[in-house]
MARFIPA-649520 format. One record per residue (C-alpha): residue in one letter; x, y, z. Coordinates in steps of 0.001 Angstrom, whole numbers, padded with zeros to 6 digits, always signed. Example, Ala and Ser with C-alpha at 12.3 -4.5 7.8 and 13.67 -1.06 7.14 Angstrom:
<rs>
a+012300-004500+007800;s+013670-001060+007140;
</rs>
This chain:
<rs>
x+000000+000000+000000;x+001604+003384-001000;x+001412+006151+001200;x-000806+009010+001091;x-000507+011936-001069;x-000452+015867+000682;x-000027+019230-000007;x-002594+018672-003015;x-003995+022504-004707;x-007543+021500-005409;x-008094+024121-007954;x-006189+023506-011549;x-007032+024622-015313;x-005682+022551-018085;x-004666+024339-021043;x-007930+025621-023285;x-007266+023461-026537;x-007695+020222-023703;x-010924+021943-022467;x-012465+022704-025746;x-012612+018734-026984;x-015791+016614-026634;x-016483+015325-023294;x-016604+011972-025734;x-012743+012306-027106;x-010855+013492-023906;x-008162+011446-022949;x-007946+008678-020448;x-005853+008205-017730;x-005735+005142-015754;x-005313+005602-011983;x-003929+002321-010399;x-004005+002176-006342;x-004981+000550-003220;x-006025+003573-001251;x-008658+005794-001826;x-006888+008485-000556;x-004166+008342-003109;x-007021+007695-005574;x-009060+010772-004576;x-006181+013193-003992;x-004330+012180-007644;x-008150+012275-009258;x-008564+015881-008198;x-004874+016510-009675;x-005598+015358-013016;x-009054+015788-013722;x-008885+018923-015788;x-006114+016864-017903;x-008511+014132-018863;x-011009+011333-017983;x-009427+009751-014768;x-010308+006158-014504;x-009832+004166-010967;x-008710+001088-009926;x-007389-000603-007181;x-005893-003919-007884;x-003946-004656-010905;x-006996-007561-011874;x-009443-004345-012205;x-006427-002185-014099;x-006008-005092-016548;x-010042-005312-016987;x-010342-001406-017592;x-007715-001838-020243;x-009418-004691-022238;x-012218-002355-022571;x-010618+001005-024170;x-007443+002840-024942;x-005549+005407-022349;x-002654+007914-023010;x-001016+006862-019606;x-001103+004854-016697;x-000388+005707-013080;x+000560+002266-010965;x+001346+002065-007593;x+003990-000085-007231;x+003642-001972-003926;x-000174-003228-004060;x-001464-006652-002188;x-001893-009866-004145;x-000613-008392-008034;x+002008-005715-007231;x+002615-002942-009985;x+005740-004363-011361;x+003559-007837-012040;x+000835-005682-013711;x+003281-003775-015961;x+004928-006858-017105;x+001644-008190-017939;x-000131-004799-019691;x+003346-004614-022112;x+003090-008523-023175;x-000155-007553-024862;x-000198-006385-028377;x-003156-004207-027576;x-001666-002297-024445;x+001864-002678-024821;x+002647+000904-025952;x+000868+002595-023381;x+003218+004966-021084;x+003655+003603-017484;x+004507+006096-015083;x+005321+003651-011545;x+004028+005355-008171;x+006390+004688-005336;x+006967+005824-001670;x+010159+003504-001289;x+012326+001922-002944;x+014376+005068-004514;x+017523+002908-005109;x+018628+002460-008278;x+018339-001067-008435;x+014396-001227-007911;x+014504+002183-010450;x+016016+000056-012814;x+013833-003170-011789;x+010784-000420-012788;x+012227+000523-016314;x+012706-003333-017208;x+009089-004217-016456;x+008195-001184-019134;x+007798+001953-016775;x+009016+005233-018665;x+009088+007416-015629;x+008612+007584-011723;x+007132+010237-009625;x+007498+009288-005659;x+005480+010123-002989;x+004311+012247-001829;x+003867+013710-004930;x+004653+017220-006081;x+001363+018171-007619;x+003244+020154-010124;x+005452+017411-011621;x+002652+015280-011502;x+000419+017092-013695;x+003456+018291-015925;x+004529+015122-016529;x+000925+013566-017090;x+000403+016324-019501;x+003050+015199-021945;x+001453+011956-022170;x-001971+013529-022690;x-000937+015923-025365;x+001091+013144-027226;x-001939+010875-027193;x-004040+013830-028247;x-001830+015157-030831;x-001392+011454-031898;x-005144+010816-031826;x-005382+013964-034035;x-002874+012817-036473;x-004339+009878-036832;x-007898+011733-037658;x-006513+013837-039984;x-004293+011116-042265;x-008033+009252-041646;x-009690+012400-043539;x-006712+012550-046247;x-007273+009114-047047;x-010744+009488-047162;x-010319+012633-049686;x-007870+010332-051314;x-010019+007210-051353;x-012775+009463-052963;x-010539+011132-055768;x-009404+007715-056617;x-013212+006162-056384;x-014342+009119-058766;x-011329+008345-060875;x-011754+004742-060942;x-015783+004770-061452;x-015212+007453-064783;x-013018+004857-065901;x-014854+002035-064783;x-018025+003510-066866;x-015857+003804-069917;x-015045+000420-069770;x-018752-000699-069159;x-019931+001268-072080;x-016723-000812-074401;x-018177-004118-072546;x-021686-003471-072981;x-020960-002916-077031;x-018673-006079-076852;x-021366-007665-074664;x-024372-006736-077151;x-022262-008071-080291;x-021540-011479-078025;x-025025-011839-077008;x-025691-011639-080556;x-023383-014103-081773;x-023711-016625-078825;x-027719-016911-079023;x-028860-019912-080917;x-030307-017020-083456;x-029160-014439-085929;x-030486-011992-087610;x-030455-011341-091674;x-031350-009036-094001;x-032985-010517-097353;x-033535-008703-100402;x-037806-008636-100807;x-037367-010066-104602;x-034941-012428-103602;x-035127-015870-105767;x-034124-018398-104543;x-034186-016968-101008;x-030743-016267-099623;x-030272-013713-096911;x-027539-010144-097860;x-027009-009853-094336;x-026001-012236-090527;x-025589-011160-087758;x-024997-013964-085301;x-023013-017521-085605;x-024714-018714-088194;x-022298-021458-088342;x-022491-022533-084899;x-026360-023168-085594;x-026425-024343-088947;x-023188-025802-089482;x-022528-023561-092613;x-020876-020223-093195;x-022759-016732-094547;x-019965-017498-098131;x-020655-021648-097873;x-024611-020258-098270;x-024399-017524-100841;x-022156-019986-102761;x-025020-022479-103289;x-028142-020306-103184;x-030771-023471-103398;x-028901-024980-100326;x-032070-023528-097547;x-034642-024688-100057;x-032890-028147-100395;x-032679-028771-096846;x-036214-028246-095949;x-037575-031266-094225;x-039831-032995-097026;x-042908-033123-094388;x-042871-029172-093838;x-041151-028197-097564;x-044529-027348-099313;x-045823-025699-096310;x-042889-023595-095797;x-042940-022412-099336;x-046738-021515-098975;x-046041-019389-096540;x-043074-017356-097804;x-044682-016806-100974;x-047611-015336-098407;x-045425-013065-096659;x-044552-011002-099986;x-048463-010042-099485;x-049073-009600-095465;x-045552-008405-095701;x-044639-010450-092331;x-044638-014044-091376;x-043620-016378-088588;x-042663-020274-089689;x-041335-022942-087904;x-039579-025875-089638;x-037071-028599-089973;x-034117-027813-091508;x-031078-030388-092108;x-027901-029274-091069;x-024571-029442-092217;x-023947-032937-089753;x-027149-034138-091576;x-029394-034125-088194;x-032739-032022-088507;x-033002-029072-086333;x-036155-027230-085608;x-036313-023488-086567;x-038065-020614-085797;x-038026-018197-088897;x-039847-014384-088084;x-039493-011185-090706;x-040909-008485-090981;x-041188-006269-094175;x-039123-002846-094582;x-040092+000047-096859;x-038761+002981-098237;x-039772+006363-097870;x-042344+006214-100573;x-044068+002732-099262;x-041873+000825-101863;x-041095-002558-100477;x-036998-002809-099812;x-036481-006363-097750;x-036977-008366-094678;x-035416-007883-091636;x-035686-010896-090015;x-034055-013674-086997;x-033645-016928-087565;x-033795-019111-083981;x-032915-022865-082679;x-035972-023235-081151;x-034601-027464-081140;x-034010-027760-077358;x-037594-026041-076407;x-039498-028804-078763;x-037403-031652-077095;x-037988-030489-073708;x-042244-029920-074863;x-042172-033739-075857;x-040794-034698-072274;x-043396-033009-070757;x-046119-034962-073288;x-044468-038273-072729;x-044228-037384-068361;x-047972-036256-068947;x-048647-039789-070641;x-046903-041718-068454;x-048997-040093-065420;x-051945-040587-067247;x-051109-044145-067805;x-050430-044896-063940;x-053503-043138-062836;x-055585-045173-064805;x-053440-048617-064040;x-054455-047177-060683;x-058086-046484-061356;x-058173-049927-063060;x-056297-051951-059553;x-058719-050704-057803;x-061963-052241-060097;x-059955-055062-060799;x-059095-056251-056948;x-062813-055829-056114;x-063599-058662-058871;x-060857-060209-057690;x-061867-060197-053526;x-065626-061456-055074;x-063999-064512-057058;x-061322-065171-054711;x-063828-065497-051524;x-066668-067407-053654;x-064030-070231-054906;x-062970-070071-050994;x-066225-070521-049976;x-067112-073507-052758;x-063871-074835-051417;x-064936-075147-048268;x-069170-075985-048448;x-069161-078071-051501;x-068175-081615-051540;x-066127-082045-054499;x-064860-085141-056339;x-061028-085271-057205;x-061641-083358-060835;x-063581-081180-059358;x-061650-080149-057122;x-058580-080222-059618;x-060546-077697-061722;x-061176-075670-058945;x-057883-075128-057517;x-056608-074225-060973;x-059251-071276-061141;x-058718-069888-057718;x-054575-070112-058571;x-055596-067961-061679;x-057696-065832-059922;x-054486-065470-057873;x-052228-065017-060780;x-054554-062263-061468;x-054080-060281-058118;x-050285-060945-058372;x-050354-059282-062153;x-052055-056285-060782;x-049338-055805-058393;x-046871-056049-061323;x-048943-053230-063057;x-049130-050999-060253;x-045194-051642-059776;x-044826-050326-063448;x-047015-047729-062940;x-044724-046958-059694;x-048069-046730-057491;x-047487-048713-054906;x-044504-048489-052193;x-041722-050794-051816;x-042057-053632-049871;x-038656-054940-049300;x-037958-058256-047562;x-035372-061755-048620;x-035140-062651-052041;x-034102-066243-052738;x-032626-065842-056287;x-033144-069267-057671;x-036668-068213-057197;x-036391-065129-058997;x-034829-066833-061407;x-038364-068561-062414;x-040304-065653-061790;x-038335-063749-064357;x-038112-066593-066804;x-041854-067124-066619;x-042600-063560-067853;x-040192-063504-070437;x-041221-066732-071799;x-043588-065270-075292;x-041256-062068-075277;x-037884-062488-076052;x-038539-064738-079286;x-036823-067766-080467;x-033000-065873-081719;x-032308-064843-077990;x-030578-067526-075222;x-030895-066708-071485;x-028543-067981-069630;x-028608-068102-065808;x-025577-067987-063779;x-025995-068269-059644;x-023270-068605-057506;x-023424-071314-055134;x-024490-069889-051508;x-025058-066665-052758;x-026834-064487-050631;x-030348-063232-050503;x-031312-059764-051871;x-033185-057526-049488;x-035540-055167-052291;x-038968-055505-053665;x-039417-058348-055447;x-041443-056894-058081;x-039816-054011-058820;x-036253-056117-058848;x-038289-058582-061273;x-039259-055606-063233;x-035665-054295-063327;x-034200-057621-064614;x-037308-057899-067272;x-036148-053966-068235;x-032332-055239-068079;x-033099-058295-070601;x-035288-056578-073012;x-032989-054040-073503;x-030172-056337-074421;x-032672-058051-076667;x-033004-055069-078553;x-028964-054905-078973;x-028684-057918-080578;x-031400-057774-083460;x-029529-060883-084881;x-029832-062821-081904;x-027328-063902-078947;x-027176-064940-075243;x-028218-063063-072231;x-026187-064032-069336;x-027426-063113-066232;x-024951-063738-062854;x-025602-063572-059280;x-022599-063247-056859;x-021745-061945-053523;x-019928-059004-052746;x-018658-057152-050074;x-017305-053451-049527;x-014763-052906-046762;x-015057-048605-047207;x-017422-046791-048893;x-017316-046934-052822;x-017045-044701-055132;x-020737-045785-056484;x-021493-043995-053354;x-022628-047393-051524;x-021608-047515-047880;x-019504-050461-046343;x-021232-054053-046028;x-022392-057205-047935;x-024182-056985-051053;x-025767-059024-054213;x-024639-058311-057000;x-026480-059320-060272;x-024905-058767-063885;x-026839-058582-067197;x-024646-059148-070125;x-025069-058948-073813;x-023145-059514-076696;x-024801-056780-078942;x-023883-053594-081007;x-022602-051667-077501;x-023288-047979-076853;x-020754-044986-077131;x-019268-043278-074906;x-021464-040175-075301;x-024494-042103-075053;x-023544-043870-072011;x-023204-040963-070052;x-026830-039860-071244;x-028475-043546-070484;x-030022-042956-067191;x-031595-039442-068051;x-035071-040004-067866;x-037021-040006-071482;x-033561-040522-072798;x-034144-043168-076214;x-031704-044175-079061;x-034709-046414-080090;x-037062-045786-082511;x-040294-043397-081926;x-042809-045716-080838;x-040418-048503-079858;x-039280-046977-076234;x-040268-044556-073346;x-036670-043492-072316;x-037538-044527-068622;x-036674-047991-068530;x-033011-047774-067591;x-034158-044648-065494;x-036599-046824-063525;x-033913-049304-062986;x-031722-046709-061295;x-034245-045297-059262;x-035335-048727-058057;x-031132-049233-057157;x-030954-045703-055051;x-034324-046367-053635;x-033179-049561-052398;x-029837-048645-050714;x-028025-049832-053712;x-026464-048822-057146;x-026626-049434-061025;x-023866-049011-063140;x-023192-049858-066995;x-020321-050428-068722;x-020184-050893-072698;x-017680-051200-075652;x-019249-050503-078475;x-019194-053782-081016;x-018142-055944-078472;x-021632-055460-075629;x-022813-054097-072167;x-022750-055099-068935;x-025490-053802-066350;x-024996-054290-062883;x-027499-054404-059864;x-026184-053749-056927;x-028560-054524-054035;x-027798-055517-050080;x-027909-058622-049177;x-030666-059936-046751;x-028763-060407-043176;x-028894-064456-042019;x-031940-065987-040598;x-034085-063226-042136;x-037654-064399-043903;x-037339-065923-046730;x-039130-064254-049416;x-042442-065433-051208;x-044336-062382-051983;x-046567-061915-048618;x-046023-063553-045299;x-047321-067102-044353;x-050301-066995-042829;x-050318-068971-039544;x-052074-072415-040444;x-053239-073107-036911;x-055348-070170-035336;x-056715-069737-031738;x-060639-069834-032224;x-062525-066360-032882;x-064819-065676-030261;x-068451-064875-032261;x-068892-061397-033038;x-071505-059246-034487;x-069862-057120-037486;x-071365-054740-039364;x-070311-054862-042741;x-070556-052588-045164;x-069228-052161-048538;x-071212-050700-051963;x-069883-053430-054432;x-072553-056371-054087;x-070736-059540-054880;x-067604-058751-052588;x-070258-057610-050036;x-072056-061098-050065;x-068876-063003-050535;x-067440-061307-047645;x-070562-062138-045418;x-070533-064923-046167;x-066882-065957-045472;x-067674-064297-041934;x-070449-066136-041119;x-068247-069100-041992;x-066314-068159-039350;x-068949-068389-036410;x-069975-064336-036532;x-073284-062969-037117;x-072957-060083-039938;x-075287-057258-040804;x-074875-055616-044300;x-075121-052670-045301;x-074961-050966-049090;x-073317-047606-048059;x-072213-045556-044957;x-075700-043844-044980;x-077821-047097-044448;x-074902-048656-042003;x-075587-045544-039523;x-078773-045808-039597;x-078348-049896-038517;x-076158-048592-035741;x-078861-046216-034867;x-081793-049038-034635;x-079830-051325-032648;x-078212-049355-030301;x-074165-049649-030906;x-074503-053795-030619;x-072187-054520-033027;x-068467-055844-031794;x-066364-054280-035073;x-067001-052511-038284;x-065760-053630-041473;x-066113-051036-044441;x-065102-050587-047781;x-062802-047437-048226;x-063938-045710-051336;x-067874-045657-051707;x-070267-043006-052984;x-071476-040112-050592;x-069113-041128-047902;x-065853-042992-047419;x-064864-045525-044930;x-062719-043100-043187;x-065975-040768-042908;x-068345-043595-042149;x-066034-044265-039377;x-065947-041029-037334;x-069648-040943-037828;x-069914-044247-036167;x-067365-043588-033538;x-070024-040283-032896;x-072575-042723-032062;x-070560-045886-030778;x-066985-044142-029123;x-064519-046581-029596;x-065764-049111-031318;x-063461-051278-033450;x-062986-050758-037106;x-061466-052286-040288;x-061180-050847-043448;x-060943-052910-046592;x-059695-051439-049911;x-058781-052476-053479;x-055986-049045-053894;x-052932-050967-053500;x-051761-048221-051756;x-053033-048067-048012;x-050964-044736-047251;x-053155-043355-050311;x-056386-043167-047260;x-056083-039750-046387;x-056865-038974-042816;x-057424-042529-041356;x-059196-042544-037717;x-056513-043842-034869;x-056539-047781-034214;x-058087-048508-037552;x-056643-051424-039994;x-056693-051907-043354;x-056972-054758-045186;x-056164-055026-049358;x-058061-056520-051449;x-058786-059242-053030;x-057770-061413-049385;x-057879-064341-048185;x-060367-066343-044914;x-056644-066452-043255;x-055877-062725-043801;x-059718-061421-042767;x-059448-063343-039544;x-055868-061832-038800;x-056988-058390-039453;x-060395-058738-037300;x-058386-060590-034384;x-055818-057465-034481;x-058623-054586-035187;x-060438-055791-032003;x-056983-056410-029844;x-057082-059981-029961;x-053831-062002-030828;x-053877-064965-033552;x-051499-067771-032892;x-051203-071504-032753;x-053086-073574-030929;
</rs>
């Protein structure tokens, strides 16, 4: 602790020019010392000279100083816990204070060695106690008017830059504008010649037509130069398309009258492929109405009619899954009639041995039926993925069965499994569909005939891939051809969606598309690698089902021994009359009393007569006037709680929009085995062996 400082004049002036600053800009002195008194007394020395600011430890110095600048600091030498000489060594190892004037406060200690021990830990000066108010304030001035004078420097080479800064900004925007009126002129001309356009000038009793003027890359569109066209003057004439050449010619010979005209044509270019044109003029006239020439452009309008047929063919192929849709939906309600009458004849009628033979073979066509809708709606890419193991000797069949009347008698299939190879984990129809895509496609290749060889192997990927597949085991399944091969430039254009080398008519462009798609949406990849005259190889890469996984075989098992359904009362109601009856009646098969109903309307009213004593609901999803899902909530008005099941033909059950809580929906057509699973787990009641 220093001692205190006496003999202290209270009144002082600082010099006028410190007076007249800003409250805001006068300088700061920081006042470091244990005891108020020495704060107080040196305060009311230097006040006039500047903002004093206290402290009184070096912890609350080093915090004032993180927080602004200060033209000099006062520190007491001898303070408790961080002394001055501790302080200064810390305030000059930072960048930000380290040229900040110390001046050390001492009332011992006048020995040269602790002077010296002062100037080594950065102090510039010493003033002992108790202090001379004179020195003091003469030596604190210096610092104040250096930091001032410095502070003003500083402002004014700020305002001399800034002058500069805006001479050079005025300089550098004339110039700047000069060069953006040479760009723009460069930029117009470029614009010009870039666009898939260009503009002519043709002389109004031109014969044949050849244009006196381009502006634009005409060769860049056409393939021909302004000279290699005036040097052949049939060449645009010649090079019509044939289906638009007598049209074309109509219309020019038109635009000598209406003196304008707008055509669009096919024109062969100089690589022999047909582009579409766009060709607009306008007639010019002298000064006494005479007719002079056309001014005219000439555009590539080829890229804007591709991209219009896309949108036709995405249109169609919308149009064709919502009616594949429209048609799963009819087709599985026929299906859920047949399907539960042949059950039901099955089980009532006693059938001899050929009877029964002839039986079985309609209900497995009735079957086959309900699995080929699935295989349109997996086309038509309505229905979600079901993934699950797929044994690939089976899929082998599968495949092979619906190529069988396709691929013709010049093409060989040849099958290739690996023995112990793995099980695929995908959906089986849209991998069947894939591989059906796959083969057809190398069909086409080979229009002379050839094998097909298809091979299943494992694989498995220590890091991740450059396919973009992530570490793991996978299947991997190869379709090979021996056909014409594709370039490179095609290949890298195979997977675009709409993307053809086939005839018009003859392809959609989305089968190789699909068959990515189907890859990425399974956590897998599809790659293709061709030589052209030699053939292509597609590969499938798909993960492999982990061990002791299902085996695959379209839907799960039902259980073949059931606990016995306790009788119920169900109300079922459903507007399509043969699945109606044939549902009864496979209900009432099973021990529970049904009422039916036609539509929601007539089913509420039931509920209404007898008093909520039904045990579950069963209702068809889409009916006239109102849905299943509505039905429902109407029901659950009158009957809280009460159970429900929906039954649908969309193949889609995520398609029912807003579906009331603890409801369960069954697709049609189904099965006795599948209706009793779905009532035991709509009304909470588990199905299991015996």
């Amino acid at each position: 602790m220093g001692r205190p400082v006496t003999d202290i004049p209270v009144q002082s002036r600082a010099a006028p020019e410190l007076l007249d600053q800003p409250e805001t800009e006068r300088p700061r002195v920081l006042l470091v010392d244990d005891d108020d008194a020495n704060l107080l007394a040196v305060e009311s020395i230097l006040e006039d000279l500047g903002e004093v600011v206290s402290a009184k430890s070096g912890e609350e110095a080093l915090r004032h100083l993180l927080k602004g600048e200060f033209a000099v600091i006062l520190l007491d030498v001898y303070m408790p816990g961080m002394d001055g000489y501790e302080t200064a060594q810390i305030i000059r190892s930072r960048d930000q204070t380290k040229g900040i004037p110390i001046v050390f406060l001492s009332a011992v200690n006048k020995e040269a060695e602790h002077l010296l021990r002062g100037y080594a830990m950065g102090a510039v000066d010493y003033v002992f106690k108790p202090v001379d108010p004179v020195v003091l304030r003469s030596k604190v001035a210096v610092f104040v008017d250096l930091f001032a004078k410095t502070k003003e420097i500083e402002r004014k080479a700020r305002q001399e830059q800034a002058l500069l800064d805006a001479n050079l900004q005025a300089n550098s925007e004339r110039l700047r504008a000069e060069q953006e009126l040479r760009r723009a002129e460069q930029r117009q001309a470029a614009i010009i010649q870039s666009l898939p356009m260009v503009l002519y000038l043709e002389r109004y009793d031109a014969s044949p037509r050849r244009p006196d003027y381009i502006s634009g890359d005409l060769e860049a569109i056409t393939g021909f130069t302004h000279s290699a066209v005036m040097a052949e003057p049939s060449i645009w004439q010649d090079r019509l398309h044939p289906d638009d050449r007598y049209r074309v010619l109509a219309a020019l010979e038109a635009r000598r009258k209406i003196g304008r005209s707008s055509i669009e044509y096919r024109w062969q270019c100089a690589d022999g492929s047909y582009k579409h044109f766009l060709d607009q003029a306008v007639l010019l006239r002298d000064a006494d109405g005479k007719p002079l020439e056309f001014a005219g452009t000439l555009t590539d309008i080829t890229e804007q009619r591709s991209l219009e047929s896309q949108l036709v063919q995405a249109q169609k192929m919308d149009a064709i899954g919502k009616l594949t849709g429209g048609i799963a939906h009819d087709f599985n309600n026929l299906l859920a009639a047949v399907i539960g009458g042949l059950g039901l004849l099955e089980k009532r009628a006693a059938l001899g041995e050929d009877q029964q033979k002839i039986l079985s073979m309609t209900k497995r066509a009735a079957e086959q039926g309900s699995e080929l809708v699935r295989r349109l709606l997996a086309f038509a890419r309505r229905q979600k993925l079901e993934p699950h193991p797929i044994d690939l000797a089976a899929l082998k069949d599968a495949v092979s069965d619906l190529l069988t009347h396709t691929l013709g008698g010049l093409i060989k299939i040849e099958w290739q499994i690996d023995d112990g190879v793995g099980r695929a984990f995908a959906d089986q129809a849209q991998l069947e569909l894939a591989l059906v895509n796959l083969i057809i496609n190398a069909r086409d290749a080979m229009p002379a005939g050839g094998t097909v060889s298809i091979h299943a192997d494992d694989r498995q990927l220590t890091a991740d891939d450059a396919m973009g597949l992530p570490a793991g085991d996978y299947v991997r399944i190869c379709v090979t051809d021996t056909g014409i091969g594709i370039s490179p430039e095609v290949l890298e254009k195979v997977m675009e969606p709409f993307f053809t080398t086939k005839e018009i008519g003859k392809g959609s462009g989305l089968g190789l598309s699909m068959v990515y798609g189907f890859a990425r949406q399974s956590n897998g990849a599809f790659l293709i690698q061709s030589e052209v005259g030699r053939g292509t190889t597609a590969e499938l890469w798909l993960p492999r089902a982990p061990n002791g996984a299902d085996r695959a075989g379209g839907t799960p098992e039902e259980p073949k021994r059931r606990t016995r359904m306790r009788k119920r009362t169900i109300l079922l109601v459903d507007d399509h009359h043969e699945v109606r009856s044939t549902t009864a009646a496979v209900l009432e098969d099973a021990g529970h009393e049904v009422i039916q109903a036609a539509d929601g309307a007539e089913a509420i009213r039931v509920l209404e007569q007898r008093e909520c004593s039904c045990d579950l609901l069963i209702t068809d999803y889409a009916m006239p006037n109102l849905s299943g899902t509505q039905f429902i909530r109407k029901a659950r008005e009158l009957c809280p709680d009460v159970p429900a099941l929906i039954i649908t033909g969309y193949a889609e059950s995520d398609a029912i929009g807003d579906r009331p809580e603890g409801v369960e929906v069954l697709l049609k057509p189904f099965t006795p085995g599948k209706l009793e699973a779905a009532i035991a787990r709509a009304c909470g009641a588990a199905v299991s062996s015996d």
